[in-house]
Structures are given as C-alpha cells and as structure tokens.
PDB file of N, CA, C and O in Angstrom:
ATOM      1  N   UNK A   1     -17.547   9.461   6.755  1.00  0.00           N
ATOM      2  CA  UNK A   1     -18.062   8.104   6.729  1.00  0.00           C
ATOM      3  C   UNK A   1     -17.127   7.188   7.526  1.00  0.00           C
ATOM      4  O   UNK A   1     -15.906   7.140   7.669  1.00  0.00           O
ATOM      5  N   UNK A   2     -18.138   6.497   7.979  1.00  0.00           N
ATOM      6  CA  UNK A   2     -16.993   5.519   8.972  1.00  0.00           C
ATOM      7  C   UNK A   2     -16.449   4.093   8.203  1.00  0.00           C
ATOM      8  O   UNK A   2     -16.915   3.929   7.075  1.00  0.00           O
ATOM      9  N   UNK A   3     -15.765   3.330   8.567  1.00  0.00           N
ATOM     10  CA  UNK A   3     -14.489   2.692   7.729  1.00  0.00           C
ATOM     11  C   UNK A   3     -15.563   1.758   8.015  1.00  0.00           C
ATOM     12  O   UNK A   3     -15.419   1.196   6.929  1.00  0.00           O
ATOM     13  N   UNK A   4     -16.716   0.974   8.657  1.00  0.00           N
ATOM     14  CA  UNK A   4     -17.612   0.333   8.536  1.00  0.00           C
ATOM     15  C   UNK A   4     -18.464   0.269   7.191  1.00  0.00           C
ATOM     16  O   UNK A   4     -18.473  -0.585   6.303  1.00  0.00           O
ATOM     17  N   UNK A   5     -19.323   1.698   7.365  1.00  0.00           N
ATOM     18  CA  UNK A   5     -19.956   1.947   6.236  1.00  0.00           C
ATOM     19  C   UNK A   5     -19.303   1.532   4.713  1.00  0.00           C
ATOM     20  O   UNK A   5     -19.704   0.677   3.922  1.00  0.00           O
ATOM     21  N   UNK A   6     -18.192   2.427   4.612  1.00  0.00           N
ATOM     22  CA  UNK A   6     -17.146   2.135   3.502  1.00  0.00           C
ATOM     23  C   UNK A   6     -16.869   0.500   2.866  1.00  0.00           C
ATOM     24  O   UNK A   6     -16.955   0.045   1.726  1.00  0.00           O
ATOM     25  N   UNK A   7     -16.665   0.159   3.604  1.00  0.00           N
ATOM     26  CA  UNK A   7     -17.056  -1.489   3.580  1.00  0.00           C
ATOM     27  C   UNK A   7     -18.084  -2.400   2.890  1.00  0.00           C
ATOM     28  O   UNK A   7     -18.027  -3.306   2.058  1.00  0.00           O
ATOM     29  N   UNK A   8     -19.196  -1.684   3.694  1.00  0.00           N
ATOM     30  CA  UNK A   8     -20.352  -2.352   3.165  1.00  0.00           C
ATOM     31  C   UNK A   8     -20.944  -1.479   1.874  1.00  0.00           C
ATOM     32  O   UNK A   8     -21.838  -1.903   1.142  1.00  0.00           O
ATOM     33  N   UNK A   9     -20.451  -0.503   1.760  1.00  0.00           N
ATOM     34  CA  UNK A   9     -20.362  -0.021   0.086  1.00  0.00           C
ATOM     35  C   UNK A   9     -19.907  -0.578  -0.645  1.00  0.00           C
ATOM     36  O   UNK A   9     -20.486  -0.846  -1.698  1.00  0.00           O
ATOM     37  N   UNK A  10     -18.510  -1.025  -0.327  1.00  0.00           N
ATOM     38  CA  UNK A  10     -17.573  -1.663  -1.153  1.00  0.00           C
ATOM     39  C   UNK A  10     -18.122  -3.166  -1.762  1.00  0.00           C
ATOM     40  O   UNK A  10     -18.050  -3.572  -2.922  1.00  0.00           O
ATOM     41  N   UNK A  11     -18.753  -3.910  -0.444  1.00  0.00           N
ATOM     42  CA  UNK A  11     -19.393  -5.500  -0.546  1.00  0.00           C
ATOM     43  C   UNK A  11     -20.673  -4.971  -1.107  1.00  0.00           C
ATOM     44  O   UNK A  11     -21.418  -5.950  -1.157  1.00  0.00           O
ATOM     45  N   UNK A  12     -21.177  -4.136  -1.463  1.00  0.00           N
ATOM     46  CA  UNK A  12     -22.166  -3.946  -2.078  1.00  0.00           C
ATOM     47  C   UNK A  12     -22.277  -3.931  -3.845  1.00  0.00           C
ATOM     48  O   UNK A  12     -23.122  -4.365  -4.628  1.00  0.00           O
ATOM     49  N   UNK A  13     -20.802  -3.106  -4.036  1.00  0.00           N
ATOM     50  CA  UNK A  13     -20.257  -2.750  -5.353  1.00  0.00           C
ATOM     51  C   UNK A  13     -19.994  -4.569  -6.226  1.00  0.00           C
ATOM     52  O   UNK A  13     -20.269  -5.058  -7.322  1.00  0.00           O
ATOM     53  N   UNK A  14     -19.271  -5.075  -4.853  1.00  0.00           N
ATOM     54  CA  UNK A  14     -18.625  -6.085  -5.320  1.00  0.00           C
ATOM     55  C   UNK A  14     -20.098  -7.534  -5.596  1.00  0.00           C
ATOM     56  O   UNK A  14     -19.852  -8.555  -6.237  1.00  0.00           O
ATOM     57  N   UNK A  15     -21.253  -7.303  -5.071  1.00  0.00           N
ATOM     58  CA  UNK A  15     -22.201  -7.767  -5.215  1.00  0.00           C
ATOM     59  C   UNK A  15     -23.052  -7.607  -6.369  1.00  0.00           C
ATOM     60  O   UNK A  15     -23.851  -8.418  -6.835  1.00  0.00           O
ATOM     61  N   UNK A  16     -22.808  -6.617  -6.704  1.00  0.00           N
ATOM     62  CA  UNK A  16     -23.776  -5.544  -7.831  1.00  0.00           C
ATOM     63  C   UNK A  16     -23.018  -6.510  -9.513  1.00  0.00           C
ATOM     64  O   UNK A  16     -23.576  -6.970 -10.509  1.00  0.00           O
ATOM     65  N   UNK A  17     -21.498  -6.440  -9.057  1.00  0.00           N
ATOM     66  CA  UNK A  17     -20.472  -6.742 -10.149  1.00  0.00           C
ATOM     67  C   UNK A  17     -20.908  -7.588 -10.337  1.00  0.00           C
ATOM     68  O   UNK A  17     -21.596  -7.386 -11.337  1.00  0.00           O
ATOM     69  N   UNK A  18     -21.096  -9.313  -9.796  1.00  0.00           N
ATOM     70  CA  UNK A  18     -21.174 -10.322  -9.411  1.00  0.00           C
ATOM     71  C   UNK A  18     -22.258 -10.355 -10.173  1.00  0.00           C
ATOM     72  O   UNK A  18     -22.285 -10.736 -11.343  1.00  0.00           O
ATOM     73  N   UNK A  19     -22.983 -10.040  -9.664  1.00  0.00           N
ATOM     74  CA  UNK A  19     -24.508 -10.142 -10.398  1.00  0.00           C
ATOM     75  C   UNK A  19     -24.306  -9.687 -11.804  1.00  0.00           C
ATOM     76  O   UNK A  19     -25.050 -10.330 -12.545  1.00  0.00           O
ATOM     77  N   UNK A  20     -23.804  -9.090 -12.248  1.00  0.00           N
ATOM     78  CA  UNK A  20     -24.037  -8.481 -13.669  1.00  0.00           C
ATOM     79  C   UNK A  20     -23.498  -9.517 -14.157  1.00  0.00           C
ATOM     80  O   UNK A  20     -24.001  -9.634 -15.275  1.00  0.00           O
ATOM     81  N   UNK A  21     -22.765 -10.352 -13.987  1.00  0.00           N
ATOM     82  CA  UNK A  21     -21.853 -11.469 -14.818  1.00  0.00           C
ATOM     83  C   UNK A  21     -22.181 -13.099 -14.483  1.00  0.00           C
ATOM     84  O   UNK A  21     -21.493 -14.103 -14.668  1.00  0.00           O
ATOM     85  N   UNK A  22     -23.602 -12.911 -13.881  1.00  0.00           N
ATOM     86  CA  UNK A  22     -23.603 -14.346 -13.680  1.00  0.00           C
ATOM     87  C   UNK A  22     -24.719 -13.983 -14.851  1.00  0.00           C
ATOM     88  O   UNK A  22     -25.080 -12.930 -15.376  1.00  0.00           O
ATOM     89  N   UNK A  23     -25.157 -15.640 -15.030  1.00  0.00           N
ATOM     90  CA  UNK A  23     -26.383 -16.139 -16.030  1.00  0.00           C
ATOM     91  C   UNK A  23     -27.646 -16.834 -15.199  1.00  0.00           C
ATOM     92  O   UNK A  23     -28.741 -16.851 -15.759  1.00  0.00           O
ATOM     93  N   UNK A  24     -27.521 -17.355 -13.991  1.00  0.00           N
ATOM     94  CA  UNK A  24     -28.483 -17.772 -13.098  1.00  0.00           C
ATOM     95  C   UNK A  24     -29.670 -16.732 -12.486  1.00  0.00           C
ATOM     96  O   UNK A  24     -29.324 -16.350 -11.368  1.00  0.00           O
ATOM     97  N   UNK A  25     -30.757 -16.259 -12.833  1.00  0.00           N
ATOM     98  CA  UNK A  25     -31.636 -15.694 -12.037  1.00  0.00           C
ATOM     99  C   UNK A  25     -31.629 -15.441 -10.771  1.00  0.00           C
ATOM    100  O   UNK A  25     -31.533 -14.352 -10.206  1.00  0.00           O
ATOM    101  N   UNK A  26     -31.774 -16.868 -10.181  1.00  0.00           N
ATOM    102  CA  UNK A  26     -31.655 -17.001  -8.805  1.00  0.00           C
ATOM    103  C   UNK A  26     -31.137 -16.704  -7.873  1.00  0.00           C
ATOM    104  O   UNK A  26     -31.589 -16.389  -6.772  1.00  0.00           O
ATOM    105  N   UNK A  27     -29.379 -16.842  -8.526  1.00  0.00           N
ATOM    106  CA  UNK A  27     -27.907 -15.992  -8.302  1.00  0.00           C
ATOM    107  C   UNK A  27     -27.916 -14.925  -8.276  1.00  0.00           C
ATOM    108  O   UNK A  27     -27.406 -14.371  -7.303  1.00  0.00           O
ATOM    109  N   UNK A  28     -28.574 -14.044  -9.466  1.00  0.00           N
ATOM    110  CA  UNK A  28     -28.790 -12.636  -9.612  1.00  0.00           C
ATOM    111  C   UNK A  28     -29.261 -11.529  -8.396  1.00  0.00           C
ATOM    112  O   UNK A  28     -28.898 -10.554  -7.738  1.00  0.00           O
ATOM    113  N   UNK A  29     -30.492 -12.598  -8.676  1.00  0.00           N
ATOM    114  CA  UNK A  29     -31.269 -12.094  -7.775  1.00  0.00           C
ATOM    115  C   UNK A  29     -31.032 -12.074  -5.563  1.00  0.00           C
ATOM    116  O   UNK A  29     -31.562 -11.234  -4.835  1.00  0.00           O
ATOM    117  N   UNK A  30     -30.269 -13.055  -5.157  1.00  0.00           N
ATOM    118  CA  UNK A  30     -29.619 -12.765  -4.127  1.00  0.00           C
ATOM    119  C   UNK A  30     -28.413 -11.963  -4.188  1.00  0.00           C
ATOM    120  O   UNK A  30     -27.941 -11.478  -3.160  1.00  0.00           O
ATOM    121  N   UNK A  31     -27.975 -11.822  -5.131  1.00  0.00           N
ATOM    122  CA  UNK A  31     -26.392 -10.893  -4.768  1.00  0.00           C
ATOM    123  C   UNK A  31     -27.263  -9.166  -4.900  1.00  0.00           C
ATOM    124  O   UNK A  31     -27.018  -8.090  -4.355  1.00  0.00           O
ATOM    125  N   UNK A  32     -28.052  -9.489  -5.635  1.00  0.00           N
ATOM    126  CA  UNK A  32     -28.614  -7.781  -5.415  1.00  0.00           C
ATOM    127  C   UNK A  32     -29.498  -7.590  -4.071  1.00  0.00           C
ATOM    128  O   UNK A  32     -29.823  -6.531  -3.534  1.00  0.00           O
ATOM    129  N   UNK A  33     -29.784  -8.876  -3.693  1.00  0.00           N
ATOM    130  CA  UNK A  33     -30.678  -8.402  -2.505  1.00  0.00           C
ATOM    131  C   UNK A  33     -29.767  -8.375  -1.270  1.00  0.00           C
ATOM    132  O   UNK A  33     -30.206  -7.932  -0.209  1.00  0.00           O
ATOM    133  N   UNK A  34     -28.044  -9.008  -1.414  1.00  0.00           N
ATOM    134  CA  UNK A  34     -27.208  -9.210  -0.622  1.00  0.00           C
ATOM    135  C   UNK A  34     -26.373  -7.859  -0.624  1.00  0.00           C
ATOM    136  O   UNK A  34     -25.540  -7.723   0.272  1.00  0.00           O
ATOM    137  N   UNK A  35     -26.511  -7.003  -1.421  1.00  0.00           N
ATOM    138  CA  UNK A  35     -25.891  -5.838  -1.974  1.00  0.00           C
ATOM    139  C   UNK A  35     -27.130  -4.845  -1.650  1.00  0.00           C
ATOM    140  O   UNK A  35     -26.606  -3.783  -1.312  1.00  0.00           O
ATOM    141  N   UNK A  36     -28.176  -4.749  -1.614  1.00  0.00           N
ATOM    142  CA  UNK A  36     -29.328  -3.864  -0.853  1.00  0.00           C
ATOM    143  C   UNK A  36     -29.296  -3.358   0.606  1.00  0.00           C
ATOM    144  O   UNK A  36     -29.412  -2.276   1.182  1.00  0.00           O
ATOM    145  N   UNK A  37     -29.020  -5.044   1.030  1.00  0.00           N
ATOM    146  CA  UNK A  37     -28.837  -5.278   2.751  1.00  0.00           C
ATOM    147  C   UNK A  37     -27.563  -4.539   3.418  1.00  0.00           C
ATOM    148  O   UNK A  37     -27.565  -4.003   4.527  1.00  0.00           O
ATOM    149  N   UNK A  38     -26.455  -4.619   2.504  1.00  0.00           N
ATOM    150  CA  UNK A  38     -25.422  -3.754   2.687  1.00  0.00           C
ATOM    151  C   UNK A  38     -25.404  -2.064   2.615  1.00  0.00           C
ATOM    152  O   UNK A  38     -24.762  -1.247   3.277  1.00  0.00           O
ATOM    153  N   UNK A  39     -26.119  -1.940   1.822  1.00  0.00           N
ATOM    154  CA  UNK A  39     -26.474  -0.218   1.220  1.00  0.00           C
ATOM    155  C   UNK A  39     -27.617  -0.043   2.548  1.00  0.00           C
ATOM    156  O   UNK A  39     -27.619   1.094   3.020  1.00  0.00           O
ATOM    157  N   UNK A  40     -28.277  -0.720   2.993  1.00  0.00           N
ATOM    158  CA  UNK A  40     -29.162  -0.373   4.141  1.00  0.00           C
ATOM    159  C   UNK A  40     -28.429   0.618   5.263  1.00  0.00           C
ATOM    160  O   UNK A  40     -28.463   1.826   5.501  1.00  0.00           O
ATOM    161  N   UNK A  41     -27.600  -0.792   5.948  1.00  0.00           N
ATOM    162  CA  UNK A  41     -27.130  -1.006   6.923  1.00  0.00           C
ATOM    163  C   UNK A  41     -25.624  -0.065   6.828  1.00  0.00           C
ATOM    164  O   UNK A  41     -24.820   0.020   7.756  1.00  0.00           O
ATOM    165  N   UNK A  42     -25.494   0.520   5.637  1.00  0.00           N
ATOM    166  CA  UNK A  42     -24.475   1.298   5.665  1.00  0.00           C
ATOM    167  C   UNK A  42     -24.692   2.968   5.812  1.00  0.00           C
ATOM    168  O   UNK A  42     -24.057   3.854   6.384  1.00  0.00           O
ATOM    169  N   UNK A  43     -25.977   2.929   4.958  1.00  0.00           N
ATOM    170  CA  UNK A  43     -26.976   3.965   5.355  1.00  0.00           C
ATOM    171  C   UNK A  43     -27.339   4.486   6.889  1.00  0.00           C
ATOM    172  O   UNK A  43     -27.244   5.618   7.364  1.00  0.00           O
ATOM    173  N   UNK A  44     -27.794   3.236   7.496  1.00  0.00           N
ATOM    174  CA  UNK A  44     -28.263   3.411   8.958  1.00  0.00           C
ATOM    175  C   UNK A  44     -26.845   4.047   9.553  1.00  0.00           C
ATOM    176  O   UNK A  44     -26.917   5.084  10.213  1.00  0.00           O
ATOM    177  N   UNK A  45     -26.014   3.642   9.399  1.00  0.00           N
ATOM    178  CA  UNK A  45     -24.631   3.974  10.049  1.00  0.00           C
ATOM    179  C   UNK A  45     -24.124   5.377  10.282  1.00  0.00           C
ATOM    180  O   UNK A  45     -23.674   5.930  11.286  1.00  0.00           O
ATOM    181  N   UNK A  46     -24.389   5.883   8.741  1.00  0.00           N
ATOM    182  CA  UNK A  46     -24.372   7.513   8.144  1.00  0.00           C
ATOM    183  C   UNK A  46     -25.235   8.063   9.105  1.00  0.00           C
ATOM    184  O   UNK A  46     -24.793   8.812   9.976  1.00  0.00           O
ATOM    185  N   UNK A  47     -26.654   7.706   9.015  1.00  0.00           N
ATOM    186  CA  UNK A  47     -27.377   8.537   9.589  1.00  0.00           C
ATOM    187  C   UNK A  47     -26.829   8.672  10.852  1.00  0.00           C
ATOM    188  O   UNK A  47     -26.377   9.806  11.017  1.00  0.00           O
ATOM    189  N   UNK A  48     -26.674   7.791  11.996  1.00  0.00           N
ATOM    190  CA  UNK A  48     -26.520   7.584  12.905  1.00  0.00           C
ATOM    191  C   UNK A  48     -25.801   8.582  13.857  1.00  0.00           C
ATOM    192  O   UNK A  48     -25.997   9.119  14.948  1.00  0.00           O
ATOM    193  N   UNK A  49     -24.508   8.535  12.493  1.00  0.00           N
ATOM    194  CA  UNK A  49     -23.136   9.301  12.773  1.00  0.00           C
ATOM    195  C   UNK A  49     -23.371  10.941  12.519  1.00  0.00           C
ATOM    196  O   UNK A  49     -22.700  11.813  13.071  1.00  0.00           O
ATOM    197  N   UNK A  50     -24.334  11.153  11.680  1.00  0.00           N
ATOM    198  CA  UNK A  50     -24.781  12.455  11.269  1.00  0.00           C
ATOM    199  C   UNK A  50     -25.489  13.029  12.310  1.00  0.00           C
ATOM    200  O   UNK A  50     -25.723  14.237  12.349  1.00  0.00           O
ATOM    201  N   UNK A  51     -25.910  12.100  13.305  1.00  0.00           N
ATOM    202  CA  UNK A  51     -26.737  12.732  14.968  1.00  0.00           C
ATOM    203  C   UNK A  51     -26.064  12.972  16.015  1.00  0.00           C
ATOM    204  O   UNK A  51     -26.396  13.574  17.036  1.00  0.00           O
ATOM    205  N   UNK A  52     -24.531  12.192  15.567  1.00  0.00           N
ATOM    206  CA  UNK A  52     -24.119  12.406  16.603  1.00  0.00           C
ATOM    207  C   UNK A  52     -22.756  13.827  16.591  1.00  0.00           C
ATOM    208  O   UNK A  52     -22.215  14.172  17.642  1.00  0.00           O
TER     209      UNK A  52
END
C-alpha cells in the first residue's frame, strides 16, 4: 500500500471516530460521508497499484 492510501485510511478512521462522538445528525452524517470519500479514493489507489 502506498503511504497515500495509508493516509486516507487513517483520515477515514479519524472521521468514523469523530462521528461516533458527536450528537449533531448533520455532523454525523458528513464525517461519514467525508470518511467514505477517503475509503474510495484510497481504494482506487490500491487498485491502481495492483495493475501496475
């Protein structure tokens, strides 16, 4: 895995956390969709690297 990917795992984890400890919906609900976008795009990366 590249030190990119790793990253956006990490800001993903740290998004996921975030969310579990707020009380706002609204809040909730972007840090998981901000933590999705990361797991995407960290994904795409893997694959990427797995072709090459």
């Amino acid at each position: 895995m590249s030190e990119r990917s790793v990253y956006l795992r990490d800001q993903a984890q740290k998004c996921e956390w975030h969310a579990s400890h707020m009380t706002d919906h609204e809040t909730i609900a972007e840090l998981r969709k901000l933590a999705a976008g990361y797991r995407i795009e960290a994904a795409q990366i893997e694959c990427n690297e797995s072709k090459e």
